[in-house]
C-alpha positions as CSV (number, residue, x, y, z in Angstrom):
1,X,2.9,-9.7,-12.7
2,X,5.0,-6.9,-13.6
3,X,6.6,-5.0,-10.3
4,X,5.1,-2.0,-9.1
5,X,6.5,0.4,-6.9
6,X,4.2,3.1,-4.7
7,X,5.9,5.5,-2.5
8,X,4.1,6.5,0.1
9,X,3.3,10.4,0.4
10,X,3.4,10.3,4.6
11,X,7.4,10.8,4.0
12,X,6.9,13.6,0.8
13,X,7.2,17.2,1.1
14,X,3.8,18.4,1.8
15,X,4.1,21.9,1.6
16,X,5.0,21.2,-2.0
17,X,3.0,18.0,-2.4
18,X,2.0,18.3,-5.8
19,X,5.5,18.8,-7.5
20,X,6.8,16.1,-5.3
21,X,4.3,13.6,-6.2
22,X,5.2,15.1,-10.2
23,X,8.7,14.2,-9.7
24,X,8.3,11.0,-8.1
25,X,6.3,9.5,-10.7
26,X,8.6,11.2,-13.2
27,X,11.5,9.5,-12.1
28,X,9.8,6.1,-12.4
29,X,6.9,5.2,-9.5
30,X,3.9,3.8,-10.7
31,X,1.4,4.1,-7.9
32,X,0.8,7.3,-5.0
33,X,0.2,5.4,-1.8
34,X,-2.1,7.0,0.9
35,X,-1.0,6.2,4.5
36,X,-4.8,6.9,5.9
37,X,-4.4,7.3,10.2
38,X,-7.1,8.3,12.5
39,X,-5.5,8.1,15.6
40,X,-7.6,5.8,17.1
41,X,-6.6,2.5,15.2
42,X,-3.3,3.8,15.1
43,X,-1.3,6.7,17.2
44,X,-0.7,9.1,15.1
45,X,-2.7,11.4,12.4
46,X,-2.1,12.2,8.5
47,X,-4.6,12.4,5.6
48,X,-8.0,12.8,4.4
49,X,-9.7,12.6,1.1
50,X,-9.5,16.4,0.8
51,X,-5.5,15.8,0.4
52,X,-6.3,12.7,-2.6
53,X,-8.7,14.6,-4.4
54,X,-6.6,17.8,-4.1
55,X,-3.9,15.8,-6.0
56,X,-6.1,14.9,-8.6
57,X,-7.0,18.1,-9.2
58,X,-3.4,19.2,-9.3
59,X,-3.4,16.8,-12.7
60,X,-1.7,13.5,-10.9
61,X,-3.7,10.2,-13.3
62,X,-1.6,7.9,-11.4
63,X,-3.4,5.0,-9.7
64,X,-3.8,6.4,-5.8
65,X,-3.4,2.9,-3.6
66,X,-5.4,4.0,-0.4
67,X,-4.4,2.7,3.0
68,X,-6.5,3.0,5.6
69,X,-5.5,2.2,8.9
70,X,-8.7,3.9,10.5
71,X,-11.5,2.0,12.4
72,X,-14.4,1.9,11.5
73,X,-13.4,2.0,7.8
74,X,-17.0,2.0,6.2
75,X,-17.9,5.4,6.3
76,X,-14.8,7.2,4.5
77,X,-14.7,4.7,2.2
78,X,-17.2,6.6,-0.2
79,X,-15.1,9.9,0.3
80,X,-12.2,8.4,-0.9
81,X,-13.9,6.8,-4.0
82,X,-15.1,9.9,-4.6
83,X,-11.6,12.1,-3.8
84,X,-10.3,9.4,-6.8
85,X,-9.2,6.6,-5.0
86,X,-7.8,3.8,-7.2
87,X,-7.6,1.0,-4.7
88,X,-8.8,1.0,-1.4
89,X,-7.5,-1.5,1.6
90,X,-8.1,-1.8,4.8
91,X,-7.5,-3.9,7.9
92,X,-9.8,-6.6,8.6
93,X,-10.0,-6.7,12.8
94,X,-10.8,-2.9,12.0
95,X,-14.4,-3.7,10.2
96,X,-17.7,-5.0,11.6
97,X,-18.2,-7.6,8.3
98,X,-15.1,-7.2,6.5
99,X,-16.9,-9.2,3.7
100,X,-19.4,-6.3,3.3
101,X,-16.4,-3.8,3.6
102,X,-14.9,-5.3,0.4
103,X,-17.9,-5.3,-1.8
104,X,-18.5,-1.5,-0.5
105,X,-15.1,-0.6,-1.9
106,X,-15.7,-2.5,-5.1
107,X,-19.2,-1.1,-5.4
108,X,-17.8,2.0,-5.5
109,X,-15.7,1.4,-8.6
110,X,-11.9,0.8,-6.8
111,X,-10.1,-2.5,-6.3
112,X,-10.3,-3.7,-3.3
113,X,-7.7,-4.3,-0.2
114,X,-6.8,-6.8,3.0
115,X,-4.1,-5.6,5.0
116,X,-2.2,-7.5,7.8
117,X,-0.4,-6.4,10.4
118,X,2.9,-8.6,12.0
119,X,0.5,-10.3,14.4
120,X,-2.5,-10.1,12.1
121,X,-3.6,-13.8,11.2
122,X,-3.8,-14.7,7.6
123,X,-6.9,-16.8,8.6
124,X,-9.1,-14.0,7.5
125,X,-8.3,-14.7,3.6
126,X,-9.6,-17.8,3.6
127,X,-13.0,-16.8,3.9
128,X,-12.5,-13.4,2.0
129,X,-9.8,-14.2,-1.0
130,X,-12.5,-14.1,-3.9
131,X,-13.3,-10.9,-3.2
132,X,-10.0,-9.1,-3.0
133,X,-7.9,-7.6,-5.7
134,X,-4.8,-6.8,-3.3
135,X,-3.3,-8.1,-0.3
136,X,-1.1,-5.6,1.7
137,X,1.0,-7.7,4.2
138,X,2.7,-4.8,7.1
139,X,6.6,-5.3,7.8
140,X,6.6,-2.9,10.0
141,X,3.5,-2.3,13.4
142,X,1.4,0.5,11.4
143,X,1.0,4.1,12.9
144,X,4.5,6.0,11.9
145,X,6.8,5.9,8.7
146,X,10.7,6.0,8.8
147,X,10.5,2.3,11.0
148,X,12.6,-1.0,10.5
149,X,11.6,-3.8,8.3
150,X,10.6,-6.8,10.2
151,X,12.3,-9.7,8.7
152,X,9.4,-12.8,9.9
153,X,7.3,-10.3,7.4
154,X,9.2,-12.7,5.0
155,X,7.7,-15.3,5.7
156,X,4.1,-13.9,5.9
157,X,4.9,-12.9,2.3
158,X,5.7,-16.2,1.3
159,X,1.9,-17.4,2.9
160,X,0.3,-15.3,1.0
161,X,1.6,-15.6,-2.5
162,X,1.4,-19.9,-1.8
163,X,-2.9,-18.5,-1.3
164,X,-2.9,-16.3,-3.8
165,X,-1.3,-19.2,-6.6
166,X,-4.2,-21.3,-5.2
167,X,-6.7,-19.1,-5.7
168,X,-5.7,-19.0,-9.1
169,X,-7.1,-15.0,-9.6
170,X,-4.7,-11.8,-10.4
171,X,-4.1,-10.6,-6.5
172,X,-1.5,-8.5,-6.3
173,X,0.9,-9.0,-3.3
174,X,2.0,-5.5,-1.6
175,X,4.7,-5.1,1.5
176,X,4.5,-2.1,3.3
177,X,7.2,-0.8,5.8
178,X,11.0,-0.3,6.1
179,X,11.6,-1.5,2.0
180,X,14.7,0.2,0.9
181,X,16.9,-1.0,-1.9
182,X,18.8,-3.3,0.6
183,X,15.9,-5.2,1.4
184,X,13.2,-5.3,-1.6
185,X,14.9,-8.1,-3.7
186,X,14.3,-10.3,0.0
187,X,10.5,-9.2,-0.2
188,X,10.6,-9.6,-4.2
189,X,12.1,-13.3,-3.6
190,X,9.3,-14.4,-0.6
191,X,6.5,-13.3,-3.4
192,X,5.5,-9.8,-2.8
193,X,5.3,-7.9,-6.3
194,X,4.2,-4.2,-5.4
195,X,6.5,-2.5,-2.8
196,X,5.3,0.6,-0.5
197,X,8.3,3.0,0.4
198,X,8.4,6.3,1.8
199,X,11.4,7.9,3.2
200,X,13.7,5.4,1.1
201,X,12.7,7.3,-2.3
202,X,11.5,10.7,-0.6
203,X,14.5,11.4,1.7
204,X,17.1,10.4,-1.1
205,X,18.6,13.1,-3.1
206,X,17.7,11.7,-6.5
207,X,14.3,9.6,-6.9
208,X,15.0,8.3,-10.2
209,X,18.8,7.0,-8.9
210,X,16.5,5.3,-6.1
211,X,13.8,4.2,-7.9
212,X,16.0,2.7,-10.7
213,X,18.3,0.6,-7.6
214,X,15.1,-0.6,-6.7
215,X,14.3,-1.9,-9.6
216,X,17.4,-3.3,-10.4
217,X,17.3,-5.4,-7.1
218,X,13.8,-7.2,-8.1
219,X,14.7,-7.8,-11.4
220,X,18.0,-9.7,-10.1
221,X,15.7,-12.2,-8.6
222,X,12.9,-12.9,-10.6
C-alpha cells in the first residue's frame, strides 16, 4: 500500500483551524486525523463532531481518520458519520461487543478501526480481523499529544502487519504517537504504512519541508 500520512489536528492552530488544515494538506498530508477524548477513558478533553463537520463545511474533501478514545464509543459513532467521518476507530476494552461496534461504524458508511494501546493485547484481532479496515497500534499511552515514542511499539507493529498478511484483506496498518521524521522509517520498517503526527508537522516552520522528510525516510526503506 501506498504510505499515508495524517496529522493530527489536537497539535494545529485552532483558532485558525480551517486554513491550517488548508495548508497542511497543501503541503502534502493525505488524511485529517481526529484525536476524539472524553475525559473519562482518557484525562484530558478535545473534540466533537461539531469541530469535523465544521471542517467540512469549511470545504476540507480530505479523508477525516476519526480516533476515538471515549468510552462508551457507540453512541457518537452516528454523529461522527454524520459530521463526515471517513474512518472511524476505536478501542476495543472501551466497547460492550466490539464486534457490533465495528459493523455500527461500517453500517454507517465509514471504514472501520481497532486501536491498541502499549499494554492493549492483540488478542482481540483474532476474533474481530474480518471486520476491520484499519488497525491503529498507540506508541505512545493515549490522552495528551506532544509525548515520546515508545520503541516496544515496534514490535507490536511488526504483530500486526505478520496478522494482517494472514488475513490476506487490504488493512491498513496506522501508528499513532511521538512519529517524527527521526523515527517513521523505524515504524515504516516494522510494517506500519499510515503514520499519525501532530506537533512534528504542526509545530515546524514549514509543513511541506516536514512532510516531504517524512516521506523521504519511508521511501528509504521500503
Amino acid at each position: 500500500m501506498n504510505a499515508i500520512l495524517s496529522p493530527s489536528i489536537l497539535s494545529a492552530n485552532f483558532a485558525r483551524l480551517g486554513e491550517d488544515v488548508e495548508r497542511v494538506l497543501a503541503a502534502g498530508a493525505d488524511w485529517v486525523h481526529f484525536d476524539v477524548m472524553d475525559n473519562h477513558y482518557v484525562p484530558n478533553l478535545s473534540i466533537g463532531p461539531l469541530v469535523c463537520e465544521a471542517l467540512r463545511k469549511h470545504g476540507i474533501t480530505a479523508p477525516i481518520d476519526v480516533h476515538l478514545m471515549v468510552e462508551p464509543v457507540d453512541r457518537i459513532i452516528p454523529d461522527f458519520a454524520a459530521a463526515g467521518a471517513s474512518l472511524i476507530s476505536f478501542h476495543p476494552e472501551a466497547s460492550r461487543h466490539p464486534h457490533r461496534t465495528l459493523g455500527l461504524i461500517r453500517s454507517l458508511g465509514c471504514q472501520a478501526g481497532l486501536v491498541f494501546n502499549p499494554g492493549t493485547p492483540l488478542s482481540w484481532l483474532d476474533h474481530l480481523i474480518d471486520q476491520v479496515d484499519l488497525v491503529l497500534v498507540m506508541s505512545v499511552n493515549p490522552g495528551f499529544g506532544g509525548q515520546s515514542f515508545i520503541p516496544s511499539a515496534l514490535a507490536k507493529i511488526a504483530a500486526v502487519r505478520e496478522r494482517i498478511n494472514a488475513s490476506a484483506r487490504a488493512i491498513r496498518l496506522e501508528v499513532d504517537g511521538g512519529i517524527k521524521i527521526d523515527n517513521i522509517a523505524a515504524a515504516a520498517r516494522a510494517g506500519a504504512d499510515t503514520f499519525v503526527a501532530g506537533s512534528a508537522i504542526f509545530a515546524s516552520d514549514d509543513y511541506a519541508k516536514t512532510i516531504a522528510a517524512m516521506r523521504a525516510e519511508i521511501v528509504r526503506v521500503s
